[in-house]
N, CA, C and O atoms as a GROMACS GRO file, in nm:
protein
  384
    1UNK      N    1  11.461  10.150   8.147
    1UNK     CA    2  11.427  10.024   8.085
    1UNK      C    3  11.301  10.037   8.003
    1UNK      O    4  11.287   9.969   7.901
    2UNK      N    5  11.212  10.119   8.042
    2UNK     CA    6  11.057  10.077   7.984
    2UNK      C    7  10.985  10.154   8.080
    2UNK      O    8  11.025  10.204   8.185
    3UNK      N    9  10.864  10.156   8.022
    3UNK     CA   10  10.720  10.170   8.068
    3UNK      C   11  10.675  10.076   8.138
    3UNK      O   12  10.657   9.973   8.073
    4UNK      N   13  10.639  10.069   8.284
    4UNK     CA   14  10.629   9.950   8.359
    4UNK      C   15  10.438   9.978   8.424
    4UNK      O   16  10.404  10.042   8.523
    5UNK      N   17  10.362   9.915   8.340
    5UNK     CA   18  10.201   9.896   8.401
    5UNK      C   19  10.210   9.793   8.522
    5UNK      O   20  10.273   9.689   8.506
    6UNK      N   21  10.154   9.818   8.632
    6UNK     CA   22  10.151   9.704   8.743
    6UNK      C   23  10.046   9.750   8.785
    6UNK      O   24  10.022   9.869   8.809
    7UNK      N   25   9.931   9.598   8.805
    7UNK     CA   26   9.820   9.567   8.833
    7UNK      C   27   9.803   9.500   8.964
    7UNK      O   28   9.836   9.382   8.978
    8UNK      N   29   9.740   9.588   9.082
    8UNK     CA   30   9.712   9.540   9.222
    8UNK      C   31   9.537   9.477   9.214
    8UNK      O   32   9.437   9.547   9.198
    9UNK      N   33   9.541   9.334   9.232
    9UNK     CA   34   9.436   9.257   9.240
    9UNK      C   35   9.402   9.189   9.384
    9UNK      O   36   9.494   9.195   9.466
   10UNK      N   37   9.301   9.137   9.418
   10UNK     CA   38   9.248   9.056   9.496
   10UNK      C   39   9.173   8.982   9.417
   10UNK      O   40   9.105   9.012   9.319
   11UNK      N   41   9.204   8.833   9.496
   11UNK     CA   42   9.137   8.703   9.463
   11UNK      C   43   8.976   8.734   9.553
   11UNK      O   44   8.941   8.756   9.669
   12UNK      N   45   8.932   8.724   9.463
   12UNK     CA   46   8.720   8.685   9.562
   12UNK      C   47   8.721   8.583   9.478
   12UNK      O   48   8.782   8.551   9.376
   13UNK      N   49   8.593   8.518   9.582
   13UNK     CA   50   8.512   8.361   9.486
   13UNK      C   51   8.371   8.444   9.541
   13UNK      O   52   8.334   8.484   9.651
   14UNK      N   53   8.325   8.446   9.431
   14UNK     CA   54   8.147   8.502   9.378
   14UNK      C   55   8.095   8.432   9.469
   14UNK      O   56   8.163   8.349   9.530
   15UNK      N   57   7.925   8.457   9.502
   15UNK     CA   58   7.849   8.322   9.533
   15UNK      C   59   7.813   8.250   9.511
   15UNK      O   60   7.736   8.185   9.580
   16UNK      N   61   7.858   8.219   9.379
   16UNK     CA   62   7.829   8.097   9.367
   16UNK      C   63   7.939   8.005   9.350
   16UNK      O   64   7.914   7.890   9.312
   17UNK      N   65   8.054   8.042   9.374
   17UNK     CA   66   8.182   7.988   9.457
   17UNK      C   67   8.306   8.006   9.327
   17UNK      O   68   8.414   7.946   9.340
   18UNK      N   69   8.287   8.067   9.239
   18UNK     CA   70   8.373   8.073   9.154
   18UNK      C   71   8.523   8.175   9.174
   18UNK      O   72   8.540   8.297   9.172
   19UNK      N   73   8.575   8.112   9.184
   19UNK     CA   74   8.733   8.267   9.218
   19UNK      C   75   8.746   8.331   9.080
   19UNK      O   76   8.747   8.280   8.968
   20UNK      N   77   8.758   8.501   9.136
   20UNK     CA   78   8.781   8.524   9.027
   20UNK      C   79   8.920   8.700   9.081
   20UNK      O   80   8.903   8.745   9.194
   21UNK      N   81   9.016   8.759   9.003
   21UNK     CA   82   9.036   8.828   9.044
   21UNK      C   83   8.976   8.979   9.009
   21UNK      O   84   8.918   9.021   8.908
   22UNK      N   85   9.008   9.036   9.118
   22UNK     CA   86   8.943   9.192   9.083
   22UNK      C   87   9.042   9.333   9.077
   22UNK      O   88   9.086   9.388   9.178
   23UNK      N   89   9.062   9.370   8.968
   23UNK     CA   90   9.142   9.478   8.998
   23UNK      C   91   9.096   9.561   9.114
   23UNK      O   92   8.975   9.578   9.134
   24UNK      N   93   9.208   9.623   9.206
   24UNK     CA   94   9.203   9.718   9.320
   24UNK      C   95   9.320   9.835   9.239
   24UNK      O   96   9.320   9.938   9.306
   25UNK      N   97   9.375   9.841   9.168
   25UNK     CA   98   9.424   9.971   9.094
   25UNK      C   99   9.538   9.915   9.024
   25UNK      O  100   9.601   9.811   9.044
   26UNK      N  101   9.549  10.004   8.942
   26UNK     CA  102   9.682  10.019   8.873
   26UNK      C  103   9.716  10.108   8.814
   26UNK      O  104   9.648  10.175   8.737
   27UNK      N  105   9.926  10.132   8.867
   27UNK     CA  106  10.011  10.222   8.892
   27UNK      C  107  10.095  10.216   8.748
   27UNK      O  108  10.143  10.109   8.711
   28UNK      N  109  10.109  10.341   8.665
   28UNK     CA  110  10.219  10.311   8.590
   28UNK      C  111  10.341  10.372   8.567
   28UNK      O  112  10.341  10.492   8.538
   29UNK      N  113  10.434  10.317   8.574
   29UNK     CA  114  10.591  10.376   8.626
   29UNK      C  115  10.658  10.413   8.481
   29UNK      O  116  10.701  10.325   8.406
   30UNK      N  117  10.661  10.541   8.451
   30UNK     CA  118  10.699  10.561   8.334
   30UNK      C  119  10.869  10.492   8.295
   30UNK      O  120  10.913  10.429   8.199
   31UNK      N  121  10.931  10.541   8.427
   31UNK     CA  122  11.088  10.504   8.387
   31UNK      C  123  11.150  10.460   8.504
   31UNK      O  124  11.175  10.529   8.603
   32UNK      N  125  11.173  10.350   8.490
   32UNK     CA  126  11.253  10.293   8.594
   32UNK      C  127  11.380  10.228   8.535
   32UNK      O  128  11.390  10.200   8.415
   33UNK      N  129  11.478  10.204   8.628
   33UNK     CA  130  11.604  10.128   8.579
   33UNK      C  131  11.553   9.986   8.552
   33UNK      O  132  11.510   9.944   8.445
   34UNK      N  133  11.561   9.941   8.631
   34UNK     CA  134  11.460   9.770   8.665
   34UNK      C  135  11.360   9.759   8.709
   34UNK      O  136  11.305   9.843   8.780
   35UNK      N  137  11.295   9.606   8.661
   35UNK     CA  138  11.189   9.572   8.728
   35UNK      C  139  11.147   9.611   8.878
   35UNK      O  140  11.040   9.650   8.925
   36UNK      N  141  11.294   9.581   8.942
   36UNK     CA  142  11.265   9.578   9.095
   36UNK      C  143  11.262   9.706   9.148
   36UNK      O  144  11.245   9.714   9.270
   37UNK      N  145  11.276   9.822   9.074
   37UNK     CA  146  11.274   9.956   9.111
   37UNK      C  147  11.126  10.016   9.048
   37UNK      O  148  11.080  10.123   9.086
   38UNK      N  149  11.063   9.936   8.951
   38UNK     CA  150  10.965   9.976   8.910
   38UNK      C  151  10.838   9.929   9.011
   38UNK      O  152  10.724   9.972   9.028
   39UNK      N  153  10.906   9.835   9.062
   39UNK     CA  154  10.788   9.754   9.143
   39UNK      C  155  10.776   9.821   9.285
   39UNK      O  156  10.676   9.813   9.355
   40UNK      N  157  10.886   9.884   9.317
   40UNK     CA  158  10.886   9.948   9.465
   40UNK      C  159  10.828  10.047   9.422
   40UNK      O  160  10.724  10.074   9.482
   41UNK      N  161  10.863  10.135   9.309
   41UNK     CA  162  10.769  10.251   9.321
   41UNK      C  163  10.664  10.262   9.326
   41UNK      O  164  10.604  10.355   9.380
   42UNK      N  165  10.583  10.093   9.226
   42UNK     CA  166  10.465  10.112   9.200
   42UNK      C  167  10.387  10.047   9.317
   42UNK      O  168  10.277   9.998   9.292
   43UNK      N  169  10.435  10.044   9.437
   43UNK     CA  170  10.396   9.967   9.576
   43UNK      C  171  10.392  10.066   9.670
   43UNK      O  172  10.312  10.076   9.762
   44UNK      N  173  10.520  10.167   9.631
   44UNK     CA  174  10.478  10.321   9.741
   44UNK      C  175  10.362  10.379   9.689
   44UNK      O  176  10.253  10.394   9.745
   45UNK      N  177  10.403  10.416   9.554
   45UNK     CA  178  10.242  10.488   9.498
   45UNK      C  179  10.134  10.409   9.568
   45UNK      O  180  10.098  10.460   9.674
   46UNK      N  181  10.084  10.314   9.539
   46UNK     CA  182   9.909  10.228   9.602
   46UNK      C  183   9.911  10.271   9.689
   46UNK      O  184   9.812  10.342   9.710
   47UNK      N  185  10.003  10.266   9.788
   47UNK     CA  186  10.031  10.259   9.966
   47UNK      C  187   9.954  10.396   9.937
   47UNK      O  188   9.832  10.389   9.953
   48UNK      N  189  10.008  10.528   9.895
   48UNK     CA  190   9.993  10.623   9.947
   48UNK      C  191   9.881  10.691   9.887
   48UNK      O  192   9.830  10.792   9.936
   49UNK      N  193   9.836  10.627   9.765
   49UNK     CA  194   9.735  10.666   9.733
   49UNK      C  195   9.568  10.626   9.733
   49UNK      O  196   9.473  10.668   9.668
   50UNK      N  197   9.585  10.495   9.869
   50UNK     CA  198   9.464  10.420   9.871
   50UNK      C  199   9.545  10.451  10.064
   50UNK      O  200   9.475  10.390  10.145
   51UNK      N  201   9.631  10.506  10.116
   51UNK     CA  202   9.655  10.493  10.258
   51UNK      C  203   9.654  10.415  10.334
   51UNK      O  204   9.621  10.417  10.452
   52UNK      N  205   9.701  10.317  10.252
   52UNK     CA  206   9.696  10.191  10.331
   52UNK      C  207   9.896  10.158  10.370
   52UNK      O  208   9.972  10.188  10.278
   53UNK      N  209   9.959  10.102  10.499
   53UNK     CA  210  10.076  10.123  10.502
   53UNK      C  211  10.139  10.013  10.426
   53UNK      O  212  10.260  10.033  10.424
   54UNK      N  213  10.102   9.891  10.354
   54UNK     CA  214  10.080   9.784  10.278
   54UNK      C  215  10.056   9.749  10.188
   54UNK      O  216   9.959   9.689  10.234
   55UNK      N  217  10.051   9.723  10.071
   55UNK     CA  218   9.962   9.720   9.928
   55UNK      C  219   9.878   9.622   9.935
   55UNK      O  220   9.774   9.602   9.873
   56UNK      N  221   9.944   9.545  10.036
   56UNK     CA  222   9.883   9.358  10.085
   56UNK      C  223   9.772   9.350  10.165
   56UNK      O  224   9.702   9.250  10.176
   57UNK      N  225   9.750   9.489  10.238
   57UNK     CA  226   9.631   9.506  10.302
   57UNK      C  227   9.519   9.518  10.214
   57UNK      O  228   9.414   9.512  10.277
   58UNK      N  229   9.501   9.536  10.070
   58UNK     CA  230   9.447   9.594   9.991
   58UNK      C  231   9.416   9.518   9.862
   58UNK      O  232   9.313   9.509   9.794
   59UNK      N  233   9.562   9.458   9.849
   59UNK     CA  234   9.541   9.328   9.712
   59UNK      C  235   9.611   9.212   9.792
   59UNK      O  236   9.680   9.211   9.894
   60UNK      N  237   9.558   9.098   9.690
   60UNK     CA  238   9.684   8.970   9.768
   60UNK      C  239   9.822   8.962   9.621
   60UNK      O  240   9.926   8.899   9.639
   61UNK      N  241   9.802   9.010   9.535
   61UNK     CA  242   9.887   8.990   9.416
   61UNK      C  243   9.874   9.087   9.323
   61UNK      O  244   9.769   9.151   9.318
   62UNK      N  245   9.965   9.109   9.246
   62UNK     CA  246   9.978   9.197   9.104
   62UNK      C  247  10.018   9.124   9.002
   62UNK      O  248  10.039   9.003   8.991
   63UNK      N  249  10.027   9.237   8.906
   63UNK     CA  250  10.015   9.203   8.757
   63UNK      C  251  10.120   9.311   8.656
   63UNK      O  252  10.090   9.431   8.653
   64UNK      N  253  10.218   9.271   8.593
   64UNK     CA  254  10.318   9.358   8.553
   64UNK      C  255  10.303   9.319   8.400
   64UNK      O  256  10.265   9.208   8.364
   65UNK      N  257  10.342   9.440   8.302
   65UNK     CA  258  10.386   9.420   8.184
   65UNK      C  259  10.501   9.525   8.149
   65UNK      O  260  10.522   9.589   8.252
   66UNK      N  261  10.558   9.554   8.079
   66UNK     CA  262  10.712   9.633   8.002
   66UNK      C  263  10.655   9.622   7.872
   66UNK      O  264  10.634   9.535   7.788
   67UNK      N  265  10.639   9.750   7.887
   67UNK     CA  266  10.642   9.835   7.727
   67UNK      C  267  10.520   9.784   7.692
   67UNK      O  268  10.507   9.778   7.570
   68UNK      N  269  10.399   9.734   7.773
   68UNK     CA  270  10.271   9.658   7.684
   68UNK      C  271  10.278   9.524   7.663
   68UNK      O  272  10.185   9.463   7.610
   69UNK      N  273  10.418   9.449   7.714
   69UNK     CA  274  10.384   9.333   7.689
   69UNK      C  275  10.428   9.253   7.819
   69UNK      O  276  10.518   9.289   7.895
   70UNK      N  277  10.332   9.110   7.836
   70UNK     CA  278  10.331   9.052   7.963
   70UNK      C  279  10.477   9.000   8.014
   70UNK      O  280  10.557   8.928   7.955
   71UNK      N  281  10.486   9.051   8.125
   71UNK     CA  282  10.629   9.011   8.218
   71UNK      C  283  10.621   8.861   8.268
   71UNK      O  284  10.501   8.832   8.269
   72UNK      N  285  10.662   8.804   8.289
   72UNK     CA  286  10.645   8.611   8.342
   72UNK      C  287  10.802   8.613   8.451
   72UNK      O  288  10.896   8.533   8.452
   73UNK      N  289  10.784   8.704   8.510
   73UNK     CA  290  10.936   8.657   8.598
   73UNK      C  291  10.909   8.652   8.774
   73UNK      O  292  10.800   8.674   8.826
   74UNK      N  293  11.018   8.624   8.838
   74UNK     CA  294  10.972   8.726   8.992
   74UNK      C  295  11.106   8.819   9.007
   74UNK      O  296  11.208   8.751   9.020
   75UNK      N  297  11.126   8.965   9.007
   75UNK     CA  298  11.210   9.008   9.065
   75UNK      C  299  11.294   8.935   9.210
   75UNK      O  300  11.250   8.880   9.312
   76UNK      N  301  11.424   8.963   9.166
   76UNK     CA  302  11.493   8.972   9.308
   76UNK      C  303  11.473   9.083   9.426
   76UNK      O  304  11.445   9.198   9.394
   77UNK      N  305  11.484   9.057   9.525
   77UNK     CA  306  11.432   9.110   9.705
   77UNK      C  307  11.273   9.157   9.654
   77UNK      O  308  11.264   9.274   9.692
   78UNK      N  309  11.200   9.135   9.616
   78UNK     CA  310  11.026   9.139   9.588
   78UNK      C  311  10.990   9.111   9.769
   78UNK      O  312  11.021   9.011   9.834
   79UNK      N  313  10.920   9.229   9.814
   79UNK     CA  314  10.876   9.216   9.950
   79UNK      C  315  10.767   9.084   9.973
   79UNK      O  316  10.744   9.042  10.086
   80UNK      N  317  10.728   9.047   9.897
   80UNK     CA  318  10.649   8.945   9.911
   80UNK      C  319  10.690   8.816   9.820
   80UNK      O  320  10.659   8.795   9.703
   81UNK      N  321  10.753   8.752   9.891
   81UNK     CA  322  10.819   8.586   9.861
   81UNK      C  323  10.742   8.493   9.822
   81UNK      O  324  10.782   8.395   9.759
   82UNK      N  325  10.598   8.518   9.861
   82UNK     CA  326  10.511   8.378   9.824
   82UNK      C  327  10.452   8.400   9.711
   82UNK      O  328  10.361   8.323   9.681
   83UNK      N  329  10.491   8.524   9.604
   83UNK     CA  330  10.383   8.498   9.458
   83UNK      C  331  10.566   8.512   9.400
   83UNK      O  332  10.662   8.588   9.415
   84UNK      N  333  10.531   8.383   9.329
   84UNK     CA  334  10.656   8.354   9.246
   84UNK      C  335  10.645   8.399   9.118
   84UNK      O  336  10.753   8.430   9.067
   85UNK      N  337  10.539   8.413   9.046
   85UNK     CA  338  10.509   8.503   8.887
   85UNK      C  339  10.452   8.618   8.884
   85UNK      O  340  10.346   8.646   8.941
   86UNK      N  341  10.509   8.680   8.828
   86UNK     CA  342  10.392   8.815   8.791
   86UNK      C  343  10.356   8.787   8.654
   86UNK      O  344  10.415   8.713   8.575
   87UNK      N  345  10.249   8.858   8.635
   87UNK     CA  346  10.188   8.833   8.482
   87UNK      C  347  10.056   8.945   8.461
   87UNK      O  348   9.967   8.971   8.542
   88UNK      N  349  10.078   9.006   8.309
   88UNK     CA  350   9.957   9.068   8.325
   88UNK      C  351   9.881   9.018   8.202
   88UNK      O  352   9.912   8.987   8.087
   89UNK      N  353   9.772   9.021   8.270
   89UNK     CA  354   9.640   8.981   8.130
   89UNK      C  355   9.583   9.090   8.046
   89UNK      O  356   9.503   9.154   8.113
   90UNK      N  357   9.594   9.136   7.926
   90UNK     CA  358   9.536   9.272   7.892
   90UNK      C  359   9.373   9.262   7.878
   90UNK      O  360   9.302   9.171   7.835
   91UNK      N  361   9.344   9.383   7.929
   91UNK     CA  362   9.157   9.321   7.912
   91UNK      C  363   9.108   9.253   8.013
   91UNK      O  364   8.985   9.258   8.011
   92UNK      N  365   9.155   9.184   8.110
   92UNK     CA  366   9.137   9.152   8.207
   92UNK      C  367   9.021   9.189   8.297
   92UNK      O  368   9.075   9.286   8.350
   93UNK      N  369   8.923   9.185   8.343
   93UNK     CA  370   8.814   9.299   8.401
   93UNK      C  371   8.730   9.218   8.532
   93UNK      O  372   8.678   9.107   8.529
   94UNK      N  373   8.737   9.306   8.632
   94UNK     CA  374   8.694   9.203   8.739
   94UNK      C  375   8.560   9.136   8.740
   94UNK      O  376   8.473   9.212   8.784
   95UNK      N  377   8.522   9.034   8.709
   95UNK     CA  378   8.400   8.993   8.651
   95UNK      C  379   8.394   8.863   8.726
   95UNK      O  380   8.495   8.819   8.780
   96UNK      N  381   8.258   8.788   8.732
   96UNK     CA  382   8.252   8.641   8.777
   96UNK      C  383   8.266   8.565   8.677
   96UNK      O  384   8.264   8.442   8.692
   0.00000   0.00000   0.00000
């Protein structure tokens, strides 16, 4: 299908209470059939390359684009049911 970038983030709020997210890494899947095969791979990779058995231990959400440009969907069977969009921001940078 594409070149699949996926961005593993965590939500923080600064101290002075502002949320903001922070990249924790990102995996890029040169060739996958689908989304949903791009997304498992790019969920084993984190796992195994930050050793964590989870990606969720690590981020609460990600961030996907195809071919460079932003994805707005949720895959079908996505191990995690409660983030209904993916989306990536380019430039994005963990900042307050």
């Amino acid at each position: 299908m594409g070149r699949f970038i996926v961005r593993f983030l965590k939500n923080i709020v600064s101290s002075d209470g502002h949320p903001f997210k922070c990249l924790q890494g990102e995996i890029v899947v040169r060739r996958a059939t689908s989304v949903d095969r791009a997304l498992q791979a790019a969920e084993l990779r984190f796992e195994r390359r930050y050793g964590v058995p989870d990606w969720r231990d690590r981020a609460d959400t990600l961030e996907v684009a195809v071919d460079g440009h932003p994805a707005a969907f949720a895959p079908k069977n996505w191990r995690n049911s409660n983030i209904k969009r993916l989306r990536y921001i380019p430039g994005a940078r963990c900042s307050a």
